[in-house]
C-alpha positions in Angstrom: 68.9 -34.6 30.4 70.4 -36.8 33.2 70.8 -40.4 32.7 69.6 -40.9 35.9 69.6 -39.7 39.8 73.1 -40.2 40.8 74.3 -38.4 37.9 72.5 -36.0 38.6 73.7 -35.8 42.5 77.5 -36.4 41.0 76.9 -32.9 39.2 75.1 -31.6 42.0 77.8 -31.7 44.7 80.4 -30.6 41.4 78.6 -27.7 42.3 78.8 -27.9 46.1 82.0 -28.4 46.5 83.2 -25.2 48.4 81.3 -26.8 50.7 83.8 -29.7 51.4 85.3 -28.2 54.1 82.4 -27.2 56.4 80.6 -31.0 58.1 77.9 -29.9 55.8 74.0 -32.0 56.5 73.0 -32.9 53.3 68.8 -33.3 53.8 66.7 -35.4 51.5 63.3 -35.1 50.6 62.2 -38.6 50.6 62.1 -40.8 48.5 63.7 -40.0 45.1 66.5 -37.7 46.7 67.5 -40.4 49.7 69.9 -41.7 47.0 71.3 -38.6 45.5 71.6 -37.2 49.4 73.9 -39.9 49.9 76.5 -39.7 46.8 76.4 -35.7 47.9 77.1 -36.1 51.5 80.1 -38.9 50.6 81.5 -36.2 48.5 81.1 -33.2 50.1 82.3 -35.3 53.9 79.5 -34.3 55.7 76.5 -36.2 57.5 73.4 -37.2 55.4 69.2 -37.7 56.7 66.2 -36.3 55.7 63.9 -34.1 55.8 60.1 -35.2 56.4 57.6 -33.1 54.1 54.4 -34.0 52.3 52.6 -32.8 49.3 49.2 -31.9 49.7 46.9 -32.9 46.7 44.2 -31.5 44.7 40.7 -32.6 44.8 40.2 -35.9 42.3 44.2 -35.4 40.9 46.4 -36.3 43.9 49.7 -35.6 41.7 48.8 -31.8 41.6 50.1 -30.3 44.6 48.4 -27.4 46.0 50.8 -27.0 49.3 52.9 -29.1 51.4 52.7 -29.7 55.1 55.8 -30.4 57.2 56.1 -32.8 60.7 54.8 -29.7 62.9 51.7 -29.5 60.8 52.7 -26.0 59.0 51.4 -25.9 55.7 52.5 -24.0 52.8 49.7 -23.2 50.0 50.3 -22.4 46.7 48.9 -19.4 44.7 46.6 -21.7 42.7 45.0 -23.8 45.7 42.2 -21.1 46.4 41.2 -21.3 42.6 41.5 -24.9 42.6 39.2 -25.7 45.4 37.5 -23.2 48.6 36.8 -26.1 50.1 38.3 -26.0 53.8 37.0 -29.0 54.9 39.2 -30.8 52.1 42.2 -28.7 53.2 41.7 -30.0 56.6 41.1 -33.8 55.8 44.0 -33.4 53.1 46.8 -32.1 55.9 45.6 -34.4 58.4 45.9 -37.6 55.8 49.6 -36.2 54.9 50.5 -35.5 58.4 49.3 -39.3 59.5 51.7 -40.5 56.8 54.5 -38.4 57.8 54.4 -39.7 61.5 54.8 -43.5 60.2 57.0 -42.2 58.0 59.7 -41.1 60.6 58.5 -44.1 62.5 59.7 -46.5 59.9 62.9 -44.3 58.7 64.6 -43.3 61.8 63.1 -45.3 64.7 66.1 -45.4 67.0 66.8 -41.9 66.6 66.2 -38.2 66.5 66.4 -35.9 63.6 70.0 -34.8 62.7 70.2 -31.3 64.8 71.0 -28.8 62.1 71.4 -25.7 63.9 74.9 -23.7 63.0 75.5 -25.8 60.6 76.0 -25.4 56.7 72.3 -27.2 55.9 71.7 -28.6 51.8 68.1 -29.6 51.0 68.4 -32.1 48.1 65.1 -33.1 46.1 65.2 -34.6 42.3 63.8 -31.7 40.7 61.1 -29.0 41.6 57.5 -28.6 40.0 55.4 -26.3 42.0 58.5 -26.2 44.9 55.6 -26.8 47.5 57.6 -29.8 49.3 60.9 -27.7 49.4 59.3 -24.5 50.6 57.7 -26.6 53.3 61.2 -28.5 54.2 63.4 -24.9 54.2 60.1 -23.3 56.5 60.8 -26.2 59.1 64.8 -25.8 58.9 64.6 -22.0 58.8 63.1 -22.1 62.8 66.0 -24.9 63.4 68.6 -21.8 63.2 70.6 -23.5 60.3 74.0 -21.3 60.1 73.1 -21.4 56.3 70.4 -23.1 54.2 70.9 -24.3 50.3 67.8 -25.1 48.1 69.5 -28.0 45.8 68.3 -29.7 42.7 69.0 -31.1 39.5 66.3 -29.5 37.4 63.1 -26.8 37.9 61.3 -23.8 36.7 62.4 -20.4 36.5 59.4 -19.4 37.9 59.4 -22.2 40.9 62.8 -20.8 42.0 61.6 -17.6 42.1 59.1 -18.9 44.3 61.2 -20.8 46.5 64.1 -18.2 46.4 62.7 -16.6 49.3 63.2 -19.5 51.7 66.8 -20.4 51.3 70.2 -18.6 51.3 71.1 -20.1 48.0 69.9 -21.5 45.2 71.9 -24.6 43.2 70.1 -25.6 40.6 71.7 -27.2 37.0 68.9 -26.4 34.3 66.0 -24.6 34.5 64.2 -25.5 30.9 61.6 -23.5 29.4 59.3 -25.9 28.6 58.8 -28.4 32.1 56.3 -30.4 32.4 57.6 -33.1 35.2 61.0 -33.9 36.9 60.5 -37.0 35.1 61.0 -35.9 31.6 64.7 -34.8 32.1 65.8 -38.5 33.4 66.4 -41.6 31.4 66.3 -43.8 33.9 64.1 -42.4 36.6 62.6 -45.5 38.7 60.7 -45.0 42.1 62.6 -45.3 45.2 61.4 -48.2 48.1 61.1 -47.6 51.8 63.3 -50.4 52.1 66.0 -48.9 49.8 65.4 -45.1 52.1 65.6 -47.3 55.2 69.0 -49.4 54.4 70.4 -45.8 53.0 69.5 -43.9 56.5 70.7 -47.5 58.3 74.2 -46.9 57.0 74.3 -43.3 58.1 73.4 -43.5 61.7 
């Protein structure tokens, strides 16, 4: 259990330290891992921004992802989304409604800027915790053609079974407990409020 997220990103960059040394970009997943990026990048001295994904949601139950789309308009699907639904006109609608809120996205986060470049550098995707690992397959697919000199999947909490899944998209996998019985990232926090835009966009502000 972590009290809340920056304990969890104090343990996280325990981990990360060997790191320390190398201008790592610590990426985020907005919005719960904005914070956490932060504390990590202060620690390990290297730059912090994020990384624009979106979950894609299943007919009638949003929260269920069944793939994530990234700011190209890639999309990962999961194993499950064909049993779920073989409906490709809701696949269609569902990307384009996640890709519309990933362009205002980026234009309310970083409107004065570009991207942090990360090629040939040591590149850490943070997120709060993995369920399906959709969002983080779809943010290491979009770093991986950005020729990243090395790419870390990094999070507090997930599923055997999700890293397994994810594994295949990174170069290493951090990750501090991987319980047998998971039912939501939320369950393993005490405190585990929603971040704000306005809390992503001071955080981002003070890293330009």
């Amino acid at each position: 259990m972590f009290r809340d997220r920056e304990d969890a990103a104090v343990r996280l960059a325990e981990q990360l330290v060997v790191y320390r040394e190398q201008n790592p970009l610590i990426l985020a997943i907005p919005r719960g891992a904005v914070p956490m990026a932060k504390i990590i990048a202060d620690r390990l001295q290297g730059d912090m921004d994020i990384v624009l994904v979106r979950k894609l949601g299943a007919p009638g139950n949003p929260e269920l992802a069944i793939g994530a789309i990234d700011e190209t308009g890639w999309a990962y699907m999961t194993r499950e989304a064909d049993v779920i639904t073989h409906d490709q006109h809701y696949f269609e609608k569902e990307k384009a409604r996640q890709l519309e809120i990933l362009r205002e996205r980026r234009s309310r986060y970083t409107p004065v800027r570009p991207p942090r470049d990360p090629k040939g550098r040591v590149v850490i995707v943070v997120d709060d915790g993995l369920a399906t690992g959709s969002t983080m397959i779809a943010a290491l697919h979009a770093l991986r053609a950005k020729y990243p000199q090395k790419l870390i999947c990094a999070v507090p909490v997930a599923p055997i079974e999700t890293l397994d899944r994810v594994a295949p998209y990174a170069d290493e996998m951090v990750c501090l407990q991987t319980p047998a019985l998971f039912y939501a990232v939320g369950q393993f926090y005490e405190m585990f409020a929603q971040v704000s835009d306005d809390e992503v966009v001071a955080l981002l502000q003070d890293n330009q």
